[in-house]
N, CA, C and O of each residue as an XYZ file, in Angstrom:
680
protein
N      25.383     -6.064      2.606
C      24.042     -5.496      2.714
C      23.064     -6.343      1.895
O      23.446     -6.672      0.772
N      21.728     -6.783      2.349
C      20.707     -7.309      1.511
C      19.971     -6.836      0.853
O      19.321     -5.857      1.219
N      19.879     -7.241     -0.006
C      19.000     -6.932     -1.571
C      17.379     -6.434     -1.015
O      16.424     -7.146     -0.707
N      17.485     -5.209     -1.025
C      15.825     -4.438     -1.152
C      14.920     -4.644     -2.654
O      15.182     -4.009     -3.676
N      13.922     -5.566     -2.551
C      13.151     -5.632     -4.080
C      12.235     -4.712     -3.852
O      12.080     -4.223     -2.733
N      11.514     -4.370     -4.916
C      10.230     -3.901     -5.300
C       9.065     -4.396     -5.324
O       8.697     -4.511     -6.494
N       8.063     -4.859     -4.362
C       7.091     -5.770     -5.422
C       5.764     -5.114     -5.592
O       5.664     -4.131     -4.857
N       4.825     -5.321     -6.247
C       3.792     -4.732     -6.855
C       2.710     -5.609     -6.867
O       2.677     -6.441     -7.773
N       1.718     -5.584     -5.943
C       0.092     -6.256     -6.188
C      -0.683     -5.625     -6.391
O      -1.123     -4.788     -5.603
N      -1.186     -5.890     -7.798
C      -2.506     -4.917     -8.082
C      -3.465     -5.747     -8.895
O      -3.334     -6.967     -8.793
N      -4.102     -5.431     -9.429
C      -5.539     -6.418    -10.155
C      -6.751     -5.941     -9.846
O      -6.910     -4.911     -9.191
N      -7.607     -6.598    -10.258
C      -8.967     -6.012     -9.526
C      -9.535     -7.262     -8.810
O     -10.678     -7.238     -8.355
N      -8.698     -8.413     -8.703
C      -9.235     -9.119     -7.411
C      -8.950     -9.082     -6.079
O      -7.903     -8.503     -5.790
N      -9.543     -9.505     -5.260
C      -9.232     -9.037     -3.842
C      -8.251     -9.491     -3.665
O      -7.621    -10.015     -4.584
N      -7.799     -9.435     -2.400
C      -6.089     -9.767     -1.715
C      -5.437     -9.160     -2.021
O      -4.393     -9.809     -2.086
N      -5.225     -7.974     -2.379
C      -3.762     -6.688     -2.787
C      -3.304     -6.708     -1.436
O      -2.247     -7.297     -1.208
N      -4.057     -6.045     -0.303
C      -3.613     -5.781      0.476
C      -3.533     -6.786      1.802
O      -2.773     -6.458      2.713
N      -4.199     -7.828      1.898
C      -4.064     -9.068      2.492
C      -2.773     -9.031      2.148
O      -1.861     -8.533      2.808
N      -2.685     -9.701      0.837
C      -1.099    -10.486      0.594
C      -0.299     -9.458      1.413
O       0.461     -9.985      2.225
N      -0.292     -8.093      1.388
C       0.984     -7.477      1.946
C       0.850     -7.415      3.745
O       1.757     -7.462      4.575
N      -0.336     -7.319      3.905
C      -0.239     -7.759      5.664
C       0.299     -9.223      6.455
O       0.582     -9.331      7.649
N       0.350    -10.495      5.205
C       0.511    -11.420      5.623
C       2.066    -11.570      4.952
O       2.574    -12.610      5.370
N       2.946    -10.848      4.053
C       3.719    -10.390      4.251
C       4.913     -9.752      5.499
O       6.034    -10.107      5.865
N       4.039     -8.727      5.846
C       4.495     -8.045      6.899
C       4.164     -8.583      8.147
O       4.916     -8.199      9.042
N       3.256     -9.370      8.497
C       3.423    -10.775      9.371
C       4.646    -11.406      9.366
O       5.569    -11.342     10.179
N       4.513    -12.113      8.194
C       6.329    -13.117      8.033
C       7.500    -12.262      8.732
O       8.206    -12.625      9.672
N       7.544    -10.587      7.789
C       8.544    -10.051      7.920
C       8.538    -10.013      9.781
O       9.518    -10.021     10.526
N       7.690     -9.989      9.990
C       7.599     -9.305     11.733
C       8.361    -10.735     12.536
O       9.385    -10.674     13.216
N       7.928    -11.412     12.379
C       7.758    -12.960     12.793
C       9.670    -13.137     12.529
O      10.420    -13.732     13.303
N      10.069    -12.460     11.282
C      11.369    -12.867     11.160
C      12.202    -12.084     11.778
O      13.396    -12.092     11.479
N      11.764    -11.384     12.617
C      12.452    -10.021     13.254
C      12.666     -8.711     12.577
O      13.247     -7.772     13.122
N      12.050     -8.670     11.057
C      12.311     -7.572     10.090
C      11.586     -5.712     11.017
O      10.765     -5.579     11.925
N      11.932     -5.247     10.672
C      10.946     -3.743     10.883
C      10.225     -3.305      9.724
O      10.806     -2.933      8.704
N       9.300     -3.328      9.814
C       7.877     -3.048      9.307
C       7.613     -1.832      9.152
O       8.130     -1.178     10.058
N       6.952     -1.102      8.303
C       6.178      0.356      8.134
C       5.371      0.120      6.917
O       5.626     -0.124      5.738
N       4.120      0.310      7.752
C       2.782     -0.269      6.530
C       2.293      1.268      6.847
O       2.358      1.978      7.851
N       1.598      1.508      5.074
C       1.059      2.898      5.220
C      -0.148      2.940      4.165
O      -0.043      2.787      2.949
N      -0.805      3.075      4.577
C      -1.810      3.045      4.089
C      -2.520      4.384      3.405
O      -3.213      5.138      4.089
N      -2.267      4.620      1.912
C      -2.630      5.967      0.722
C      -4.561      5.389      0.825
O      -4.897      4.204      0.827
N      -5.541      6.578      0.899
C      -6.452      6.784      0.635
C      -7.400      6.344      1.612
O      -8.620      6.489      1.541
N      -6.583      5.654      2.770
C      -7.975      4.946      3.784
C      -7.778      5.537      4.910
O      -6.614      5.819      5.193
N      -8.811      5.865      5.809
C      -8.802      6.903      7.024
C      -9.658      5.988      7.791
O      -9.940      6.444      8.899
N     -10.102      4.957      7.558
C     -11.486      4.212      8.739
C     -10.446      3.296      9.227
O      -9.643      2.713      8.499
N     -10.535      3.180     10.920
C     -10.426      2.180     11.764
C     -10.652      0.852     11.107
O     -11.723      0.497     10.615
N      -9.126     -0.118     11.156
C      -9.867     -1.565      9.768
C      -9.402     -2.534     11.222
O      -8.675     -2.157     12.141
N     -10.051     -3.814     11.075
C      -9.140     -4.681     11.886
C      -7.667     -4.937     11.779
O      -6.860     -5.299     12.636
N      -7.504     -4.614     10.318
C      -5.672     -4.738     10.259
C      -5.003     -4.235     10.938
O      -4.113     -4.773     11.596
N      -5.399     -2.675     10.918
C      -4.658     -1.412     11.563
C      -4.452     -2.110     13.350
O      -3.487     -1.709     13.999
N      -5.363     -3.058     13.936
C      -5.057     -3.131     15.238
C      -4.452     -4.238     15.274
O      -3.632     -4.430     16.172
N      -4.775     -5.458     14.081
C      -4.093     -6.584     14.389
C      -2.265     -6.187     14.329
O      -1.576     -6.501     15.299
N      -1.618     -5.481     13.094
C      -0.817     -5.089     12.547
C      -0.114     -4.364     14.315
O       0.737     -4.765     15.109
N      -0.695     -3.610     14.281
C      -0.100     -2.569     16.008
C       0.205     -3.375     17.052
O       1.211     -3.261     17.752
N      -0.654     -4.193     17.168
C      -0.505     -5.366     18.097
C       0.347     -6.573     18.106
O       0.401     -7.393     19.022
N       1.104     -6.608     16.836
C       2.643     -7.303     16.343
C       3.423     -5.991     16.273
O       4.370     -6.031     15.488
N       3.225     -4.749     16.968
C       4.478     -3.669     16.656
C       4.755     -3.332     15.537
O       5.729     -2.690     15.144
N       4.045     -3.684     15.071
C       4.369     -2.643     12.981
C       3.503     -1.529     13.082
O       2.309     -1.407     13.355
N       4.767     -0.447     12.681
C       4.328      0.875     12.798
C       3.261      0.789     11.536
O       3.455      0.060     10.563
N       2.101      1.643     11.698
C       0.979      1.648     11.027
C       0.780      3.146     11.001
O       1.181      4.046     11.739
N       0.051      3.122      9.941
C      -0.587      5.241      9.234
C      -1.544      4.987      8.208
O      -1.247      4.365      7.188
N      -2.591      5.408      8.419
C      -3.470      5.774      7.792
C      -3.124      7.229      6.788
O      -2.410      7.914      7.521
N      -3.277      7.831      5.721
C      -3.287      8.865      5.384
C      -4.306      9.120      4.347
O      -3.914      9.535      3.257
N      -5.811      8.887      4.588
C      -6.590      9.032      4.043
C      -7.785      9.904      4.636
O      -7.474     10.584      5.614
N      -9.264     10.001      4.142
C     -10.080     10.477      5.026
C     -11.054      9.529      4.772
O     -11.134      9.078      3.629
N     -11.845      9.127      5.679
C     -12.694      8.160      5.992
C     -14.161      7.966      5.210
O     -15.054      7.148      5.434
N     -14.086      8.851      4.375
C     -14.628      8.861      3.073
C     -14.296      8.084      2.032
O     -13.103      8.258      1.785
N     -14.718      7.422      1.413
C     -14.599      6.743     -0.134
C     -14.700      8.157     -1.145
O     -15.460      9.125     -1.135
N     -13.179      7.638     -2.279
C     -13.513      8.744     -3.353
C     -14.853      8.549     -4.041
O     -15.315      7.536     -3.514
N     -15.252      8.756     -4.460
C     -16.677      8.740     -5.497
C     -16.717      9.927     -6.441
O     -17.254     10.911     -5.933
N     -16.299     10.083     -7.655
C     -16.158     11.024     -8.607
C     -14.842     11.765     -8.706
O     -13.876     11.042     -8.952
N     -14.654     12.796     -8.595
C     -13.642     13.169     -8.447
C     -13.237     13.636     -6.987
O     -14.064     13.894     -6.112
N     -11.476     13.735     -6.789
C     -11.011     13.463     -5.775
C     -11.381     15.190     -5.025
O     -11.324     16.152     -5.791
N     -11.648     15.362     -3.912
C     -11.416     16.705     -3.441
C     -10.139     17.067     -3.039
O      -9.225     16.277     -3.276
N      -9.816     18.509     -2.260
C      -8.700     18.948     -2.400
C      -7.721     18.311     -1.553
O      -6.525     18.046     -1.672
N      -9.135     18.044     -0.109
C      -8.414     17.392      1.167
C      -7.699     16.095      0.523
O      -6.492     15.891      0.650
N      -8.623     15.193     -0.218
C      -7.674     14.094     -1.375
C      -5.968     14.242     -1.303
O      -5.162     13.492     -0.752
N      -5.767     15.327     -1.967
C      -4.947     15.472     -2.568
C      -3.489     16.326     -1.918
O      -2.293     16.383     -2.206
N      -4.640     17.068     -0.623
C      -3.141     17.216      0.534
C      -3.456     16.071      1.253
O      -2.316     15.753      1.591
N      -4.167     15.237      1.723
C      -3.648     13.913      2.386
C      -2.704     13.295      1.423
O      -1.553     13.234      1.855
N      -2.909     12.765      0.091
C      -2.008     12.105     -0.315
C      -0.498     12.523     -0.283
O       0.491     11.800     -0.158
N      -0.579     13.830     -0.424
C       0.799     14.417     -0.572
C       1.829     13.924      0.761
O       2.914     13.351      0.665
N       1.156     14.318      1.934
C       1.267     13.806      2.711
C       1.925     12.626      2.768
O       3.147     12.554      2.631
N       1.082     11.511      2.996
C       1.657     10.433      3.112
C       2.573     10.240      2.205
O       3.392      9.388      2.550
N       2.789     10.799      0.960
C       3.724     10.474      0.210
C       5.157     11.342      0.794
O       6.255     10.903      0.449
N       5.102     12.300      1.483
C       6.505     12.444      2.017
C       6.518     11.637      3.378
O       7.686     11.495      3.741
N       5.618     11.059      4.253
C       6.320     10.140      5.202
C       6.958      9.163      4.568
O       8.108      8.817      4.838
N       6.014      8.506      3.405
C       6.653      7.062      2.759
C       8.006      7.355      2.288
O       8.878      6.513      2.501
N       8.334      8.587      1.593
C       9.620      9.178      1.122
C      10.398      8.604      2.139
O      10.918      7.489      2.141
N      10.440      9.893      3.416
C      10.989      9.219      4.658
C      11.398      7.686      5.244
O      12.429      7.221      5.729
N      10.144      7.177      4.970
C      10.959      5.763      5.728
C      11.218      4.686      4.810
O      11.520      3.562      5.212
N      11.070      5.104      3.110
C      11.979      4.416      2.486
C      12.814      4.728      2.652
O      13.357      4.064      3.535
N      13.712      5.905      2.079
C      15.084      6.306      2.285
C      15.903      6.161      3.913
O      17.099      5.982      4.141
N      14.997      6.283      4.676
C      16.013      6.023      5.704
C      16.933      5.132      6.132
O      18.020      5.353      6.667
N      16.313      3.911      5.801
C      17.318      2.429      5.814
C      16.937      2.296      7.417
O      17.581      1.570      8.174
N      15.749      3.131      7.857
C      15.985      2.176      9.279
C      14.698      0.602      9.017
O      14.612     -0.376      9.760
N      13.878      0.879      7.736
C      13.497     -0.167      7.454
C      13.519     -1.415      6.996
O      14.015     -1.274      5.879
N      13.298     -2.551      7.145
C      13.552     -3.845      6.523
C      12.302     -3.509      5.087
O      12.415     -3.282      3.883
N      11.381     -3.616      5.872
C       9.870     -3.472      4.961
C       8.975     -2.213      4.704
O       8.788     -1.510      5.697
N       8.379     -1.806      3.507
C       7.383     -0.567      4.041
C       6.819     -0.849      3.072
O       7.404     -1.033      2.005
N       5.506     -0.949      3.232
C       4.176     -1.323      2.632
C       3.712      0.616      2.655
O       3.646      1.609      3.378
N       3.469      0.022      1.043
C       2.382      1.507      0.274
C       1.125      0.990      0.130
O       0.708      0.839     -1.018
N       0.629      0.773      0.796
C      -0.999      0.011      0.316
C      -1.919      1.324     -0.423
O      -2.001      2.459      0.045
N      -2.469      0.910     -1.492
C      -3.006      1.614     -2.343
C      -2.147      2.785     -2.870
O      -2.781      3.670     -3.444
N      -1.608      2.846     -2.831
C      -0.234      3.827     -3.859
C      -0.858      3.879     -5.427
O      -1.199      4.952     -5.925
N      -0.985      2.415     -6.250
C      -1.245      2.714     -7.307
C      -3.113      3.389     -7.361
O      -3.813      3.525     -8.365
N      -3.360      3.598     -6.357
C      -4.859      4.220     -6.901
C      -4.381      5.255     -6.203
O      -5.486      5.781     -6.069
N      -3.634      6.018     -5.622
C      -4.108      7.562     -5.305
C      -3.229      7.575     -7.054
O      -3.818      8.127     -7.983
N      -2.084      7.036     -7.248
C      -1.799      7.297     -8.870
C      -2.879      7.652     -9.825
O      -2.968      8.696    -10.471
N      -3.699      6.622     -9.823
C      -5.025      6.588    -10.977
C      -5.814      7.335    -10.437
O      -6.643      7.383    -11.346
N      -6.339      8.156     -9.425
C      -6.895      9.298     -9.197
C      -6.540     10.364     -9.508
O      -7.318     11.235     -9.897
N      -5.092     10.532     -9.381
C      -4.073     11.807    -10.406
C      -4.298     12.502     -8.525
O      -4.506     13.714     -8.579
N      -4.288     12.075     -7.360
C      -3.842     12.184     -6.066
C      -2.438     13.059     -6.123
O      -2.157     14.256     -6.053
N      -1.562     11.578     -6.318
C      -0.191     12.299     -6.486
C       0.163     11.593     -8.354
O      -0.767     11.011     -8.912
N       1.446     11.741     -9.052
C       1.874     10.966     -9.769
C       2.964      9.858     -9.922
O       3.832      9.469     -9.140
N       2.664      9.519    -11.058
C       3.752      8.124    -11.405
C       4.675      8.798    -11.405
O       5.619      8.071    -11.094
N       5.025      9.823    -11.573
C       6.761     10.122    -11.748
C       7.119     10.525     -9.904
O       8.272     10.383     -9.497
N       6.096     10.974     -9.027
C       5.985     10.737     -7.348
C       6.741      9.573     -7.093
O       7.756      9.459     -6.406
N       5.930      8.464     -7.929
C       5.909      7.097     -7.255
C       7.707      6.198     -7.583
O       8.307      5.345     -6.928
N       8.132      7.091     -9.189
C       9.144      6.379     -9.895
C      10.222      7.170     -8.637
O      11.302      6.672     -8.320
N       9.838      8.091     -8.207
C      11.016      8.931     -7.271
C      11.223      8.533     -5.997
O      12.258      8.452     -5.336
N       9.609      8.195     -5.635
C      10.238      7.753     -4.344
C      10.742      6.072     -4.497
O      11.205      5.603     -3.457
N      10.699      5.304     -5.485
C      11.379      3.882     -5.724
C      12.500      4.734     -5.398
O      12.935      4.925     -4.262
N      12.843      5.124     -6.238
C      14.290      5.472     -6.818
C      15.116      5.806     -5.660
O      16.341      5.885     -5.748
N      14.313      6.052     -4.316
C      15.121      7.288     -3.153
C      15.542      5.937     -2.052
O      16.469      5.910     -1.242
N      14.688      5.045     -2.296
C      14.714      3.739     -1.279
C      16.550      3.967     -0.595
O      17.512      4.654     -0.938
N      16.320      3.119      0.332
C      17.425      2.966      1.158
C      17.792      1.403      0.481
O      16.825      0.810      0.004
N      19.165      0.701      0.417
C      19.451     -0.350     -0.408
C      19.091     -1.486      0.328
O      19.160     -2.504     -0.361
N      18.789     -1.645      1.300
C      17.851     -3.038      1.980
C      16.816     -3.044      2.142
O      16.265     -4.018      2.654
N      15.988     -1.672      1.669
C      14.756     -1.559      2.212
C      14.081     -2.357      0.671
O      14.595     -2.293     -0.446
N      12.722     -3.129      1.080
C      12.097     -3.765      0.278
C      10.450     -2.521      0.445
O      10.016     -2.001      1.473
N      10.032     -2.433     -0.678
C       8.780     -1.885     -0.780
C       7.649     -2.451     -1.604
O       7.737     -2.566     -2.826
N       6.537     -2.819     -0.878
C       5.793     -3.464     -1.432
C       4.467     -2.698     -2.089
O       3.605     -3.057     -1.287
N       3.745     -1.814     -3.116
C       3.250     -1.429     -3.528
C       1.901     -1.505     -4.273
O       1.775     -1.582     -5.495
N       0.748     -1.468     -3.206
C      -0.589     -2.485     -3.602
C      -1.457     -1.129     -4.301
O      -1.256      0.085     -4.269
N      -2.640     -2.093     -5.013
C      -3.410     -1.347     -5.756
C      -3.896     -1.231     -6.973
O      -3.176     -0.815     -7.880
N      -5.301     -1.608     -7.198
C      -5.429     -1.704     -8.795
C      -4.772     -0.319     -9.584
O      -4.286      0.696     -9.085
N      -4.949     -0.678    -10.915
C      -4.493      0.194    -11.891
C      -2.738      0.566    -11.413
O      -2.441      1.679    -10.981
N      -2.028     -0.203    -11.527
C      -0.447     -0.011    -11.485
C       0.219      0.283    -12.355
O       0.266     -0.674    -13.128
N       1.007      1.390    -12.829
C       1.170      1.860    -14.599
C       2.004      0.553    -14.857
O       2.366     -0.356    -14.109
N       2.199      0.840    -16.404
C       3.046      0.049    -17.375
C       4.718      0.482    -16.205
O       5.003     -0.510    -15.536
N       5.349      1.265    -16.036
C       6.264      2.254    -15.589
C       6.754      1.501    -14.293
O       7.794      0.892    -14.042
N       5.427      1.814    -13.445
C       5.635      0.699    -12.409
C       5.936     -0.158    -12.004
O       6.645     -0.391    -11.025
N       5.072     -1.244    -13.216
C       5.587     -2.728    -13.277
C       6.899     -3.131    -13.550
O       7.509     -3.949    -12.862
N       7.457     -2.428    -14.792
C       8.395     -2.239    -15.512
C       9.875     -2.013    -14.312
O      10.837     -2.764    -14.471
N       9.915     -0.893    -13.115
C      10.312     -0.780    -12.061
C      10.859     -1.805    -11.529
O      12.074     -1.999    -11.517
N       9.736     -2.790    -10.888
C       9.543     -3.636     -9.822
C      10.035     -4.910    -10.432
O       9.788     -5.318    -11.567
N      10.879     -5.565     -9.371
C      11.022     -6.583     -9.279
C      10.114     -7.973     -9.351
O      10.537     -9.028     -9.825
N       9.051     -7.819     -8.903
C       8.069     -8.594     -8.902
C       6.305     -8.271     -8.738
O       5.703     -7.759     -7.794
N       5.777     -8.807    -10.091
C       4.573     -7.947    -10.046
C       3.629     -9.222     -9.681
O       4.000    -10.335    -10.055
N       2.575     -9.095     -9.053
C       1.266     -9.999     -9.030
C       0.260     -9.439     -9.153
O      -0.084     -8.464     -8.485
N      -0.576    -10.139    -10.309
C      -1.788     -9.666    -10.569
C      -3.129    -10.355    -10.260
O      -3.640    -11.226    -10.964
N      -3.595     -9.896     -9.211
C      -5.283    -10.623     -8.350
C      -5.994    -10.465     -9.642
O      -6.013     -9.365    -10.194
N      -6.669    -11.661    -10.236
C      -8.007    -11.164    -10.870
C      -8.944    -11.787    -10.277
O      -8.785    -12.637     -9.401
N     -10.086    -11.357    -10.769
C     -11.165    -11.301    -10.096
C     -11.873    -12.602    -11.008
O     -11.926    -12.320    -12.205
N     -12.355    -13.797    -10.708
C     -12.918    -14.698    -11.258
C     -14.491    -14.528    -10.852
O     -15.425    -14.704    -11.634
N     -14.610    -14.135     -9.411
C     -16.162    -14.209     -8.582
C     -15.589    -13.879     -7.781
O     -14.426    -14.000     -7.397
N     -17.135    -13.047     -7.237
C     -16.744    -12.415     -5.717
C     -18.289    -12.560     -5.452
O     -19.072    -12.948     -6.319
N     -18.634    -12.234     -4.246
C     -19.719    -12.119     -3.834
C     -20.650    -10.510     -3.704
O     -21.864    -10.311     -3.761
N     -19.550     -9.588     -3.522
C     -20.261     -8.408     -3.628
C     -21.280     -8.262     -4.877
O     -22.026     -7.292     -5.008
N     -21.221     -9.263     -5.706
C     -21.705     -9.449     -6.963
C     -23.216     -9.774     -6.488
O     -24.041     -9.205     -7.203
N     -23.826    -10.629     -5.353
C     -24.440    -11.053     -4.839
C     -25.071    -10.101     -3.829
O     -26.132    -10.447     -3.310
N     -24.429     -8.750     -3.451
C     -24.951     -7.703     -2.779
C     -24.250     -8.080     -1.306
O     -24.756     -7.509     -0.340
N     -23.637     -8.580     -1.161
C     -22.778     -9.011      0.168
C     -22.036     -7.764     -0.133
O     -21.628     -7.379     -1.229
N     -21.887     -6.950      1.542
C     -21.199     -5.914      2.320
C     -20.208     -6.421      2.599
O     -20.103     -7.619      2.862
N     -19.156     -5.482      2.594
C     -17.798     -5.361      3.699
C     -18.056     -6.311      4.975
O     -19.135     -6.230      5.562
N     -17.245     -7.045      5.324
C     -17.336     -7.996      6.726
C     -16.108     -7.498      7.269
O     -15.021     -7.536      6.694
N     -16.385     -6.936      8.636
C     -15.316     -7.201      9.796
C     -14.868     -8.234     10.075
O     -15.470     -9.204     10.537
N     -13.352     -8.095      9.726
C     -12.616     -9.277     10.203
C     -12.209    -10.465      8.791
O     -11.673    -11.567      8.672
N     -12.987     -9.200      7.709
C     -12.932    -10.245      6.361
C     -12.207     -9.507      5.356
O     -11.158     -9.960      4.898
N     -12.786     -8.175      4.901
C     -12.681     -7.183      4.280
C     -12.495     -6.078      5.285
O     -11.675     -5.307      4.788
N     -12.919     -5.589      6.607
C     -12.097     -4.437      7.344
C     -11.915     -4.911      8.769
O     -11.308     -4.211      9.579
């Protein structure tokens, strides 16, 4: 049986979740099975169709709202949510790959918790690899994972008042 790692992208520079779509590209490309899931986002992105359109099962479990202050309740049964599908298709072993995109921020919203997140590592199936994006990733987390990368942010342009671009950022 092959070695399932952990890996962890978080930072506050962009590419958390790039890196794991171009990831789950490779994996697709290598014949792997895919399950990308996406904690806190509910809007139609270009990923979600590019991703479907290579056959990687895809889920949104967010609402199409941005948090801004504190989380509401719907927050917090969506997250739950997605956190028992992700349960699911880690542990099942019918996966090669399963992408948590933003996992560590429904964490830092107090959504679901780190001891959620240490459980469902812990439940993985033994080939399954999970890749876990998102600023603010605990000490716990890292500590977990096999391999952590941290995006920082040197310059960006939103700095400059530049919007979200289709096809760039959604």
């Amino acid at each position: 049986m092959k070695q399932g790692y952990i890996q962890v992208y978080t930072g506050n520079g962009k590419g958390k979740t790039t890196a794991a779509i171009g990831l789950s590209v490779r994996a697709v490309g290598a014949g792997l099975i895919v399950s990308f899931i996406q904690f806190m986002k509910g809007k139609p992105t270009s990923e979600m169709k590019s991703l479907e359109k290579l056959g990687i099962e895809f889920f949104q479990g967010g609402r199409p709202e941005f948090i801004i202050g504190k989380p509401k309740k719907e927050d917090r049964e969506a997250a739950k949510k997605t956190l028992e599908l992700a349960k699911e298709k880690v542990s099942s072993g019918k996966y090669d790959i399963v992408v948590l995109d933003e996992i560590n921020v429904a964490v830092y919203f107090d959504l679901i918790s780190e001891s959620d997140v240490l459980d469902l590592i812990s439940s993985k199936a033994e080939g399954t690899e999970i890749i876990l994006t998102g600023r603010y990733a605990t000490p716990k987390i890292k500590e977990m994972a096999n391999l952590v990368t941290e995006m920082r942010e040197v310059k960006h342009y939103y700095t400059e008042g530049v919007e979200q671009r289709v096809g760039i950022e959604l």
